[in-house]
Structure formats: structure tokens, C-alpha cells
C-alpha positions as CSV (number, residue, x, y, z in Angstrom):
1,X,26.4,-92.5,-49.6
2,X,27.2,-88.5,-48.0
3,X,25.1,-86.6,-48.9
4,X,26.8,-83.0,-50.5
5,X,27.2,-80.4,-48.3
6,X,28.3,-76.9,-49.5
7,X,29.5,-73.8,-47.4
8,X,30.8,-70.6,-48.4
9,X,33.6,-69.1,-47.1
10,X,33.7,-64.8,-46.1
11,X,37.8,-64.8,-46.3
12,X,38.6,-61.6,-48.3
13,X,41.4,-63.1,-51.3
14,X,42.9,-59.8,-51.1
15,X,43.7,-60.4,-47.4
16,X,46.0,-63.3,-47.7
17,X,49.5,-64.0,-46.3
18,X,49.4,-66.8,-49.3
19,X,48.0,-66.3,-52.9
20,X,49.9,-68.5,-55.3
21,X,49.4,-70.6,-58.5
22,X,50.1,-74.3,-58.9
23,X,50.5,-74.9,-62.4
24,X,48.4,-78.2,-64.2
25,X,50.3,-81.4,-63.4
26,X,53.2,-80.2,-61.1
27,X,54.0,-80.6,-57.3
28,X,53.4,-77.7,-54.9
29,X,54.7,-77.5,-50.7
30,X,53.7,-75.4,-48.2
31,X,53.4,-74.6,-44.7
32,X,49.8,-73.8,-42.8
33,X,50.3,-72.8,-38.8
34,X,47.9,-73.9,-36.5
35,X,44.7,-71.5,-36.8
36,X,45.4,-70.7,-40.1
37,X,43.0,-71.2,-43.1
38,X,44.2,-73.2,-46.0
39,X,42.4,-73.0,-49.6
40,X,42.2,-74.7,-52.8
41,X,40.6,-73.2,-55.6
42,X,39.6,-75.4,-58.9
43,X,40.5,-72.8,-61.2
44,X,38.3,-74.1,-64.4
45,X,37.0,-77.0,-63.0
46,X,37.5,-81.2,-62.7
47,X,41.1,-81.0,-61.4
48,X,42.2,-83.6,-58.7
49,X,44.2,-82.4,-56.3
50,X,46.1,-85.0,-54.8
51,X,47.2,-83.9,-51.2
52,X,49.1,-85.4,-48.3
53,X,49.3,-83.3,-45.4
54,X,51.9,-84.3,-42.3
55,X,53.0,-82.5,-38.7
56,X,55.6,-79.6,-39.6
57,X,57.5,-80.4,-37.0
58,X,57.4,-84.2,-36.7
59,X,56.9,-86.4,-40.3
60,X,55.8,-89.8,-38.6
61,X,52.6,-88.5,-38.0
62,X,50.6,-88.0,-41.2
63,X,46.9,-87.9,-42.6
64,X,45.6,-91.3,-42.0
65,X,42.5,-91.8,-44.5
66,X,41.8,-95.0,-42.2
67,X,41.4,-93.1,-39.3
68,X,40.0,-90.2,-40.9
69,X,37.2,-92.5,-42.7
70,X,36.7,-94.8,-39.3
71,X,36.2,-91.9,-36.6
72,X,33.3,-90.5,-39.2
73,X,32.2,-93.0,-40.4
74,X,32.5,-91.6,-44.1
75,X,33.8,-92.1,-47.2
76,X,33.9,-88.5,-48.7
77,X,35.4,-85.5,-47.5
78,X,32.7,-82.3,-46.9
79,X,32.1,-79.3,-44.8
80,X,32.8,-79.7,-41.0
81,X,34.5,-83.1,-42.2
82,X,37.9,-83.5,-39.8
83,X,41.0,-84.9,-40.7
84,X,42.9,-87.1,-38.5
85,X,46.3,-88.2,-38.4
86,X,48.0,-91.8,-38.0
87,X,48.6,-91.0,-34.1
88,X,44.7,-90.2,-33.7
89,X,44.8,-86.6,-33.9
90,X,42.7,-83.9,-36.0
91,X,45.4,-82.3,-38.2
92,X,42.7,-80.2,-40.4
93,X,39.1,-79.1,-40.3
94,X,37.1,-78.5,-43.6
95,X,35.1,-75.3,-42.4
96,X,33.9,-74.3,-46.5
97,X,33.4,-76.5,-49.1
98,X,31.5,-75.5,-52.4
99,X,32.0,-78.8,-54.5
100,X,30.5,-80.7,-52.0
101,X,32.2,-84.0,-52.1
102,X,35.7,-85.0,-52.0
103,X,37.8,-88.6,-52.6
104,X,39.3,-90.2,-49.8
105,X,39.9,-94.0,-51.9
106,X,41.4,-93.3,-55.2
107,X,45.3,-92.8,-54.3
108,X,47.8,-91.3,-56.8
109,X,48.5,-92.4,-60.4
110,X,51.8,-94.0,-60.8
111,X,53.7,-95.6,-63.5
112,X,52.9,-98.9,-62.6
113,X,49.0,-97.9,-61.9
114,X,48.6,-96.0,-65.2
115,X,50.3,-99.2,-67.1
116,X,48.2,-102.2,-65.3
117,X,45.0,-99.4,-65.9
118,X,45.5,-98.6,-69.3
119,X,48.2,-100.0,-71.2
120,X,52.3,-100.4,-71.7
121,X,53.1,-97.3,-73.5
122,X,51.6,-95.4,-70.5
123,X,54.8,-96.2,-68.1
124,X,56.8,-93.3,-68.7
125,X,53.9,-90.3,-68.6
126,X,53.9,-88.2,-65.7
127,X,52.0,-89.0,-62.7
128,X,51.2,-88.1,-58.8
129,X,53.8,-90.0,-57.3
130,X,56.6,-88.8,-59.3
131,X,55.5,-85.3,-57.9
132,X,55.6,-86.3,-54.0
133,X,58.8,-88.2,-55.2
134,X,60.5,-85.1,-56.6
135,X,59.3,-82.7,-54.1
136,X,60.7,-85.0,-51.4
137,X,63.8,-84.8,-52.9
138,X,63.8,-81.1,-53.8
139,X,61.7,-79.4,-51.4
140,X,63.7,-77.8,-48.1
141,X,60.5,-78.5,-45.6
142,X,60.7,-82.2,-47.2
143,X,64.7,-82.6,-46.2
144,X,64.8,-80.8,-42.9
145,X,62.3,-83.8,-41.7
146,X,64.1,-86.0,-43.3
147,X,61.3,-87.3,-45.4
148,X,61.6,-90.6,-48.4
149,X,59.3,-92.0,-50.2
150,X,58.6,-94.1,-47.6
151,X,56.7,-90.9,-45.4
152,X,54.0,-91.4,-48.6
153,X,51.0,-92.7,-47.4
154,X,47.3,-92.7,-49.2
155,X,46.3,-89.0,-50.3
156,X,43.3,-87.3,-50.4
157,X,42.1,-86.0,-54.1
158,X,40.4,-83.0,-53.8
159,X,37.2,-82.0,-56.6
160,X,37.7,-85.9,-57.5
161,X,35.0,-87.9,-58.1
162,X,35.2,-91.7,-57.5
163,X,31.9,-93.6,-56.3
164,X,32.2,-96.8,-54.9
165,X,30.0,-99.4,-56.3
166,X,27.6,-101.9,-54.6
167,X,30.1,-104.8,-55.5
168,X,32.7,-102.6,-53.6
169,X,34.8,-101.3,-56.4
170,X,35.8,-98.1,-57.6
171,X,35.0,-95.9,-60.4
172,X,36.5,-93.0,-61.6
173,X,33.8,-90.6,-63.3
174,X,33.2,-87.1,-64.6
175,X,34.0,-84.6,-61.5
176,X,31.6,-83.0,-59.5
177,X,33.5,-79.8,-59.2
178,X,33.4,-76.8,-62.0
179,X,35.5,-73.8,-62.4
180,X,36.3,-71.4,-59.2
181,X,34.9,-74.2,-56.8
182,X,37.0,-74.2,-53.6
183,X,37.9,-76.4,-50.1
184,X,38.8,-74.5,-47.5
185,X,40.9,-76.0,-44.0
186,X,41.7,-74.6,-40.6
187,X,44.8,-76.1,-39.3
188,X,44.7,-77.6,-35.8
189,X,48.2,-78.4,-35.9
190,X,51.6,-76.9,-37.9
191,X,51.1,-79.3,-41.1
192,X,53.4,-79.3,-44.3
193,X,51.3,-79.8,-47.4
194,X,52.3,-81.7,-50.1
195,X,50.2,-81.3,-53.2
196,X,50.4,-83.5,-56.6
197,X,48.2,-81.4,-59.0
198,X,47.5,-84.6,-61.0
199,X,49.1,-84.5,-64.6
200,X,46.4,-87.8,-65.4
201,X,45.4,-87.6,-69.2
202,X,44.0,-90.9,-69.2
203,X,40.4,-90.8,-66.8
204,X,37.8,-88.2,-66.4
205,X,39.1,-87.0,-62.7
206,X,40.3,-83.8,-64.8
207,X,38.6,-84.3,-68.0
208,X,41.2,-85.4,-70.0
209,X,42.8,-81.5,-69.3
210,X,45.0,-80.7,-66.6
211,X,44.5,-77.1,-65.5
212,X,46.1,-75.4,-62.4
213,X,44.8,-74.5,-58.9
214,X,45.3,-71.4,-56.9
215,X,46.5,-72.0,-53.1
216,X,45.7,-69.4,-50.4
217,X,46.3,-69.2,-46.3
218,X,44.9,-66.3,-44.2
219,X,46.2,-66.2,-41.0
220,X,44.4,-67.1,-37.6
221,X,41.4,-64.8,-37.7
């Protein structure tokens, strides 16, 4: 397994273009420029932040967690990790990290996930996918590329914690993350952002307690 590796960041807050708050359990999409940096800030800790990130100006290329966990050869996301894109490119670089350790295999919670999961009665609650889902539908960046729910493919969750077992299976367990810890990206590419902050009440990822995230971009420094 990675081992954690943790960097601080010396962006001033004060001196962002960006600053905004993503409220617990709802969609947020933005747009980072090349050379800009992109953070995500755990407010109170054990949130998953499910992300997809694509090209701003072309939507068929998007993060690719195969390519991103083939080139590396690593399952986790970290500092100085890259991530690639479905046409081979790097779209983002992690250049500070202080939770250390970041999912690349989990995916979103859906309806159908949360009912096979846990049981019937959890169909209807609010999940992951029916954020990208909405936001595609709703979102102006999302409509001028033309984007369906068909542009979705496997998202990163950020602060989650889900180790792989020796029989090869997942588990989803307490989060590694705690309140004010922080990923910060530096685009190589114009990406849209599309961020679930996951609504799940029903595993550990978030402690049972969805709480919101703040999002910040500094431009190229």
C-alpha cells in the first residue's frame, strides 16, 4: 500500500480569485485555468468529496482513474500524485496534500448502490449521482459542452478512506482526514470540475454526518 505523504501549501486564503462554500450533500461546478491552483478544504473532517474533473473546452476527454492508477502504478491519490485523462494526458497535479491519502476505487453512491448495499427503503435518499445528474442538467458549463449522463465516468473521493483487502475487495472505513485538512491541484489543462459533496448517511466515509467543504483557486503564481 502508499505510503501517506503530507505537504503544506504557502497560498495566502485571502489572496484568492475563488473562496466559496459547498454546502453538505449538494453538487458544486467550477472552472480552474491552466496554472491555476485548485483547493479542497475538509471543513470538520471525514467528508468525501466525490469529483470528476473533464477538459473545459472539449468533454470527451475526462479523468481516467485507469490511466491515472496504471501510469503510477498506485492506488491512492497523494502529493506530487498526477492525474491523467482518458486521451493520456495529465489534466491536474496534487502539489499539497495534508490528509495524506485519497480514493481512487470507491465510485459514487447511487440509488441502486445504496439499495443492493444496504437495504430497499434506501432507494429514494440522496446520493452522488443524482448530484452530477442534476448539475448536468442545470449547470451552464455542463450544457455549453453538451454533457449527459453518459460524460460520467469513475470519480475520485477526496478525504475518503477505502482500503482494498488481500482478497481484493473493498472496504469502506473511518476517514483518514479531520477538520481543516486540505488537497490542493495545479491545473495543466482548462478543466471543469464537477463536485458531488456526498449526502451518504449510511457508511463511515463522512461519519454518518455530512458537513460542507470550502473550494478555493489562486491564480497562476
Amino acid at each position: 500500500m502508499n505510503t501517506h505523504a503530507f505537504a503544506e501549501s504557502r497560498l495566502n486564503p485571502d489572496l484568492a480569485v475563488v473562496d466559496e462554500i459547498c454546502a453538505a450533500g449538494e453538487p458544486w461546478v467550477g472552472i480552474v485555468k491552466q496554472g491555476q491552483i485548485f483547493r479542497i478544504v475538509d471543513l470538520e473532517g471525514n467528508q468525501a468529496v466525490d469529483t470528476l474533473f473533464f477538459n473545459a473546452n472539449h468533454a470527451l476527454e475526462r479523468y481516467s482513474v485507469t490511466d491515472t492508477i496504471r501510469t503510477q502504478n498506485k492506488l491512492y491519490l497523494t502529493n506530487d500524485s498526477k492525474l491523467y485523462s482518458n486521451f493520456g494526458n495529465v489534466m491536474l497535479t496534487i502539489v499539497a496534500d495534508t490528509c495524506g491519502r485519497h480514493d481512487t476505487l470507491g465510485g459514487a453512491c447511487a440509488a441502486e448502490s445504496n439499495t443492493v448495499r444496504y437495504a430497499l427503503e434506501k432507494y429514494p435518499m440522496h446520493s452522488c449521482r443524482d448530484n452530477f445528474l442534476h448539475a448536468l442538467a442545470h449547470e451552464t458549463a455542463c450544457e455549453q459542452l453538451g454533457m449527459s449522463k453518459r460524460d460520467l465516468p469513475s470519480n475520485i473521493n477526496f478525504f475518503m478512506n477505502v482500503p482494498v483487502t488481500e482478497a481484493g475487495g473493498l472496504e469502506f472505513a473511518d476517514g483518514v482526514s479531520a477538520p481543516g485538512k486540505y488537497v490542493e491541484m495545479r491545473a495543466e489543462m482548462d478543466v471543469l470540475v464537477l463536485i458531488s459533496n456526498c449526502p451518504q448517511l449510511n457508511n463511515p466515509c463522512n461519519a454518518y454526518n455530512p458537513t460542507p467543504i470550502r473550494l478555493l483557486i489562486w491564480d497562476s503564481q
